[in-house]
Every structure is written in C-alpha cells, then in structure tokens.
LUMDOFI-239971 format. One record per residue (C-alpha): z, x, y; residue in three letters; residue number from 0. Coordinates in steps of 0.5 Angstrom, whole numbers, always signed. Example, Ala and Ser with C-alpha at 12.3 -4.5 7.8 and 13.67 -1.06 7.14 Angstrom:
LUMDOFI-239971
up:east:north:type:seq
+16:+25:-9:ala:0
+14:+27:-2:ser:1
***
This chain:
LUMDOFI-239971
up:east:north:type:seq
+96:-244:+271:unk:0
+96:-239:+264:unk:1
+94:-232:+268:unk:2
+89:-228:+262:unk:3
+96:-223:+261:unk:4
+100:-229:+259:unk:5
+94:-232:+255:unk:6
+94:-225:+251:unk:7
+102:-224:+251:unk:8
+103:-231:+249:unk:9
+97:-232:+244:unk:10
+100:-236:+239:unk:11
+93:-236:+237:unk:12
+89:-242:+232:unk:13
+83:-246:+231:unk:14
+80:-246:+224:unk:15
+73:-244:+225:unk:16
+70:-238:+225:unk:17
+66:-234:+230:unk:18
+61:-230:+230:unk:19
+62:-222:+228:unk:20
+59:-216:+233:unk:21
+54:-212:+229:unk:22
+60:-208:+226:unk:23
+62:-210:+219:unk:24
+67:-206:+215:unk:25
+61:-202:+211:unk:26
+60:-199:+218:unk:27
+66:-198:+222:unk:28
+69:-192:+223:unk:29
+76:-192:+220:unk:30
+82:-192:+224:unk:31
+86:-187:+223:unk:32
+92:-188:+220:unk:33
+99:-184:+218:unk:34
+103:-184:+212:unk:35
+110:-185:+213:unk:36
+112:-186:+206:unk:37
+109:-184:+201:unk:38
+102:-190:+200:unk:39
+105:-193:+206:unk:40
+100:-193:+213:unk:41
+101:-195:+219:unk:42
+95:-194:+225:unk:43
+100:-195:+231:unk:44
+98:-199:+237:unk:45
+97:-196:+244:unk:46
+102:-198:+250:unk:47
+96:-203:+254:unk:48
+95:-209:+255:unk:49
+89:-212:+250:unk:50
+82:-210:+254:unk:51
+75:-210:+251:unk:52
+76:-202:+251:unk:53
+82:-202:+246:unk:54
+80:-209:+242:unk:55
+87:-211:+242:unk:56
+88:-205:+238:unk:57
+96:-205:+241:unk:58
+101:-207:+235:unk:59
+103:-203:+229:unk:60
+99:-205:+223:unk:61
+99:-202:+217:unk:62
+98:-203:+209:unk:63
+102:-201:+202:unk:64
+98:-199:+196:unk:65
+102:-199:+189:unk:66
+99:-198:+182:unk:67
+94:-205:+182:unk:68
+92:-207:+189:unk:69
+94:-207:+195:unk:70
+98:-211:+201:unk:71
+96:-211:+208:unk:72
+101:-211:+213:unk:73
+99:-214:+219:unk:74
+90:-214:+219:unk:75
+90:-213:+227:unk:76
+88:-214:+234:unk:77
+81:-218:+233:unk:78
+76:-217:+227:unk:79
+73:-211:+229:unk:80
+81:-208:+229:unk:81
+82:-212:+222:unk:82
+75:-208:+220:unk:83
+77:-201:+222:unk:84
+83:-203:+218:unk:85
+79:-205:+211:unk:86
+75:-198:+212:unk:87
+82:-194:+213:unk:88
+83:-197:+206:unk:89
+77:-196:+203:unk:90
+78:-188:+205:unk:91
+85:-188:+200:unk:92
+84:-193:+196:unk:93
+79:-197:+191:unk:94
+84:-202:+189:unk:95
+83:-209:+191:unk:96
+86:-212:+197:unk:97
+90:-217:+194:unk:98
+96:-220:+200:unk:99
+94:-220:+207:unk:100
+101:-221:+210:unk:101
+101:-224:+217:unk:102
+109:-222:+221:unk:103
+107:-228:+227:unk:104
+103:-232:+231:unk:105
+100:-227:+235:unk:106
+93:-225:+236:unk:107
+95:-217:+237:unk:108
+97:-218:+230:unk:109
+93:-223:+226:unk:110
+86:-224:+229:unk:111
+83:-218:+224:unk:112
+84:-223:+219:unk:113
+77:-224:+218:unk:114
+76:-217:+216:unk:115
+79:-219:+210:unk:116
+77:-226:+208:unk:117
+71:-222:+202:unk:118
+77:-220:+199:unk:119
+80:-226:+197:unk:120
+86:-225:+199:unk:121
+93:-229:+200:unk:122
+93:-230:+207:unk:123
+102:-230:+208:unk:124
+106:-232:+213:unk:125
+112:-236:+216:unk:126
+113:-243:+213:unk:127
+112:-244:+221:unk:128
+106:-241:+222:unk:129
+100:-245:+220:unk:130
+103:-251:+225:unk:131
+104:-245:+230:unk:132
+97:-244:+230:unk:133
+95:-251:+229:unk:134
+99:-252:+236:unk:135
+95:-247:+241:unk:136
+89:-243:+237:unk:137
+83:-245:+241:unk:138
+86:-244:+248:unk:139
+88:-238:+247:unk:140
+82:-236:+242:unk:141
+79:-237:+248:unk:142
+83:-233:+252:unk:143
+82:-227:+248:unk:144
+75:-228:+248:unk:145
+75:-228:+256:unk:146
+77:-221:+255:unk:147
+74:-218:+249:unk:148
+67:-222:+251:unk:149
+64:-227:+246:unk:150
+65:-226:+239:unk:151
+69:-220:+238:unk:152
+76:-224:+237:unk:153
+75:-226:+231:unk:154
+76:-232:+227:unk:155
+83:-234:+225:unk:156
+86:-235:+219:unk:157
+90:-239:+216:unk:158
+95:-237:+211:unk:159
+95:-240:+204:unk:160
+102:-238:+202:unk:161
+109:-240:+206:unk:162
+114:-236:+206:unk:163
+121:-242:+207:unk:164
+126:-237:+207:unk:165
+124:-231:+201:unk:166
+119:-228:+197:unk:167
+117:-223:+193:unk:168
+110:-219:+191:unk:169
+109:-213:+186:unk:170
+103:-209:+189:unk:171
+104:-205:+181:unk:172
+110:-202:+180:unk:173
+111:-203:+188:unk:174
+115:-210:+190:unk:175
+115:-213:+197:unk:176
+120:-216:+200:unk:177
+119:-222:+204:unk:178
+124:-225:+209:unk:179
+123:-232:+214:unk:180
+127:-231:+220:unk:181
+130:-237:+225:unk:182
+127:-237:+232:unk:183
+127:-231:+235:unk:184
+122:-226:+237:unk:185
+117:-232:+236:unk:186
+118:-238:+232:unk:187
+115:-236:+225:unk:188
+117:-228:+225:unk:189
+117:-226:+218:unk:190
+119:-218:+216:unk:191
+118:-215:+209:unk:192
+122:-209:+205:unk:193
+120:-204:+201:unk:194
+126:-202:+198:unk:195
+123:-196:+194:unk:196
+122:-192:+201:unk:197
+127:-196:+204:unk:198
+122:-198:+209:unk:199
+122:-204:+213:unk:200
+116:-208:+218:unk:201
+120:-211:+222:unk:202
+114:-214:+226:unk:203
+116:-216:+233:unk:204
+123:-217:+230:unk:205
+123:-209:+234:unk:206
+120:-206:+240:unk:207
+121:-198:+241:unk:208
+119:-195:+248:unk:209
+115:-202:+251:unk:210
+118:-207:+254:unk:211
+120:-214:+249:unk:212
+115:-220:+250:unk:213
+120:-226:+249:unk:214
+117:-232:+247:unk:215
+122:-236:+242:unk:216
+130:-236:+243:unk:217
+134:-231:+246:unk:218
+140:-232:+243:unk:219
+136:-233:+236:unk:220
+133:-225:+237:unk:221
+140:-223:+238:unk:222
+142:-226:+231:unk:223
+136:-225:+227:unk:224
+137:-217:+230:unk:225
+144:-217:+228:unk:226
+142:-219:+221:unk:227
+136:-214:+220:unk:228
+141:-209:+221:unk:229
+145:-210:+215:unk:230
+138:-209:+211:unk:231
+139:-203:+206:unk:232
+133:-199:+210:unk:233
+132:-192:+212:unk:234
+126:-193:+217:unk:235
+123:-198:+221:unk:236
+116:-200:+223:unk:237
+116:-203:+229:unk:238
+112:-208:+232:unk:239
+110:-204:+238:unk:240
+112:-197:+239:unk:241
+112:-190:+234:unk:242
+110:-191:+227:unk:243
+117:-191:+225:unk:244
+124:-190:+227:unk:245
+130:-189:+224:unk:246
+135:-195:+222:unk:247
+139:-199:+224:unk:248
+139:-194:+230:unk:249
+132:-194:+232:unk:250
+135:-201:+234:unk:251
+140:-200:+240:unk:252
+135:-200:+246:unk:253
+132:-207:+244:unk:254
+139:-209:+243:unk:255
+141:-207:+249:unk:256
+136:-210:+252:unk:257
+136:-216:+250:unk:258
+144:-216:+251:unk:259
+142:-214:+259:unk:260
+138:-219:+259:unk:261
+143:-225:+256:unk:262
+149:-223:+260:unk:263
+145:-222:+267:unk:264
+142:-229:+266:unk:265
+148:-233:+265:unk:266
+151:-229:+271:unk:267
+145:-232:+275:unk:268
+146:-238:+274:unk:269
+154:-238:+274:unk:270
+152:-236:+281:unk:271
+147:-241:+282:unk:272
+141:-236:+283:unk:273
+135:-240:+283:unk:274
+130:-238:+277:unk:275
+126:-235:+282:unk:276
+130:-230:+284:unk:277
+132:-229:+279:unk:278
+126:-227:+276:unk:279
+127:-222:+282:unk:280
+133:-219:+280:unk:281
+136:-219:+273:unk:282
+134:-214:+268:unk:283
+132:-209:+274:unk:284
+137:-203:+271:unk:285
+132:-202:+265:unk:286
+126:-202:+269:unk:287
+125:-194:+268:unk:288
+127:-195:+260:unk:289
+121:-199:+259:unk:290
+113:-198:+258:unk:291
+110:-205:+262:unk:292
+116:-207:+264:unk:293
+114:-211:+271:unk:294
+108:-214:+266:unk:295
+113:-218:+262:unk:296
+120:-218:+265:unk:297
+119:-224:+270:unk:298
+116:-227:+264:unk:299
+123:-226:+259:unk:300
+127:-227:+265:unk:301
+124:-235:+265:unk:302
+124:-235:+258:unk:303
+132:-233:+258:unk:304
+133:-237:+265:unk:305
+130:-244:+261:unk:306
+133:-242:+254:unk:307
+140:-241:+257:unk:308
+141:-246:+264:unk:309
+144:-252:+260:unk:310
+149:-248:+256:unk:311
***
C-alpha cells in the first residue's frame, strides 16, 4: 500500500482532465515572493516540508527568466494555486508574454501549477519521456495530492507539447536557453537548462542542497548524469530543493556524497547478504545529521538502491 508521503514524494503525476480551481485565480493571488539571483532571473524558493494543505506543495525551487521579448517559466509549482502566485510574481516584473513554460520532471511539486499558465498559450517543454510518465500514474497520484490539499486544489496536469530528445534551444530576446535530457537519474524524464549569459544553471532535482535526496530513477545513472552536469561552464546552481543558488560545481559535493555513501554501503549489504529490510535500517546512517527529512525518505533510497543493485 502507497502511504499519503510516498504518494507525494513519488508523484509521477498525469491524467488529461482538468479540475476545478479554488476561488483564487492569478488576477488575485498574492505574488509569491521571489529573488533575483541574476539579473531577470527569479527563483521563489521551496520550503523544506513535506506537501500539506497549509503549504500548497509550495516545496520545490521554481522560478522564471525574462529576456527583451518574453518570457520562460522554469518550473510553474506545487498545485495551481502555487502556479498563480507564480504567474502574479511575473505580472509585478514583467508585462511580456508568457511564451515557455518549462517542466524539469514528472513530479507534481514542480509541474502541477501548470494550470496557471494554460491562458497564456505557452510551450509546455519537457523531457522526451515525459508525457508517457505522465500517461503512466497521473490519476493516482493526482488523486493523492488531492487527498492532502483537498478536492480541486492540485490542479490539472498538463501535457507538454514540445519534447526535448536530447538538446534544444530557446531565445527569450537577446537571451538563449539552453535545454539538456538527461538518462534515468534522479527520475526518469530529468531535463536541466542553461543560461549561459549568467552562467546559471536550473538543475531540477538532478541537485538536492540541505534536504535529503528523493531517488526515484537509478542510482548509478544520478551518479553519471551528476558528473556530466559538472563540466557544464556555469558559475551557480539552482537547485531543485534547498537556497535559491549555489556555487558551481562545488555546490554539488554533498549530494555526491551522498549518493557514493548510499551505492557503496548498499553493495557492501548485499555482499554480506543483509536482507533489504535491514538494510533499510542501517545503510546511509552516518549522514543522518547532515540532511533535512532524512528518516522521511532514507529508507525509500535504500529500497530503491537495494532493488536497483542486487543483481549486478
């Protein structure tokens, strides 16, 4: 049985239909508040929770980059209230159009606000593997984040309607966005994006900063992909979850760490022939003090890894 925090956590969220808005629309929401962390580049940074009906799974880094035309969203939030404080944070910095609205991954603390957009008429971007991942487990999980906002308030899910195989590009006006696929990793449809001017980089999940990881895709693929990002020509970072930005590559080393913590002490388990469930117990303990929601989502890694390795 999927607990409500795996049903958060995991959310490879779909399904087609739309659902009902609360009252609020985008002409009333209060904007969320945003910080510029190079210049027309905003990032609303997530709080370090779990989704609950107080924080609107307002709990992923999401963010938007102006050029001298329009407009890109990176990320449109948590559930489409989230997305709408998001739209409104726009409109108080910029009138140009909304002309991309580009989704990192599957998960529904970073696309359900996707709704918030769908008046603009944008190009809804994301992964190759996306739309199947959504195809595959949106109205059981959609129902799942409902279950804790309440009925209506996650949103619709969105599908994207360019794909991106392995690189593209977009131009904002003066301003290119470099967009990049990457292999089964954190999820299996991760999607990062560069802009070179500033030397920023969204890293989606691809980077956790302070909260624990969330490993939903391949262990050994995080590892890779981690290693590629970091010969991208950037000076910071914006992570998936943790501060608006950090340096990089350095802003990396804990999560390498980690997940190098978590692949060697699960091979050594399963050398010895330590059941999963024990497992789950022990492996990864020494970084316990170093990450936020650590006992929320460590023995999930460790059954993800344990699963992912065993028949090596």
């Amino acid at each position: 049985m999927i607990t409500r925090r795996q049903a958060v956590s995991a959310l490879l969220c779909a399904g087609m239909l739309p659902v009902p808005s609360r009252a609020n629309s985008s002409a009333t929401a209060a904007p969320a508040a945003v910080r510029e962390v190079a210049a027309g580049i905003f990032i609303r940074r997530g709080v370090d929770e779990d989704a609950t009906a107080a924080n609107d799974d307002a709990i992923a880094n999401i963010g938007f980059v102006t050029g001298r035309d329009s407009v890109a969203v990176i990320d449109p939030g948590g559930c489409l209230h989230d997305g709408e404080r998001l739209r409104a944070a726009i409109r108080s910095h910029t009138p140009l159009p909304i002309r991309y609205v580009i989704m990192t991954h599957v998960h529904p603390d970073h696309i359900f606000g996707a709704g918030a957009f769908q008046r603009d008429r944008p190009q809804f971007i994301g992964h190759q593997r996306l739309a199947q991942a959504l195809a595959a487990r949106g109205e059981y999980y959609r129902h799942g984040l409902e279950q804790i906002l309440g009925p209506g308030r996650a949103g619709p899910v969105v599908a994207p309607t360019r794909l991106v195989g392995k690189q593209d590009e977009i131009d904002l006006g003066g301003r290119q966005l470099q967009l990049t696929a990457h292999g089964v990793a954190h999820s299996d449809c991760d999607l990062t994006v560069l802009e070179p001017g500033t030397g920023t980089l969204f890293a989606g999940d691809l980077l956790f900063v302070e909260r624990v990881p969330s490993l939903d895709g391949s262990l050994k693929g995080w590892l890779t992909e981690l290693n590629s990002l970091k010969t991208v020509a950037a000076r910071r970072a914006v992570p998936g979850h943790g501060p608006a930005g950090v340096d990089w590559p350095s802003g990396s080393a804990a999560l390498e760490r980690y997940l190098g913590v978590l692949l060697d002490e699960t091979r050594q388990a399963i050398r010895k022939g330590t059941d999963l469930a024990e497992a789950v117990k022990t492996v990864g303990r020494s970084e316990r003090s170093r990450w936020k929601l650590f006992d929320a989502y460590q023995g999930h890694n460790v059954t993800q890894a344990y699963k992912e390795l065993e028949w090596e």
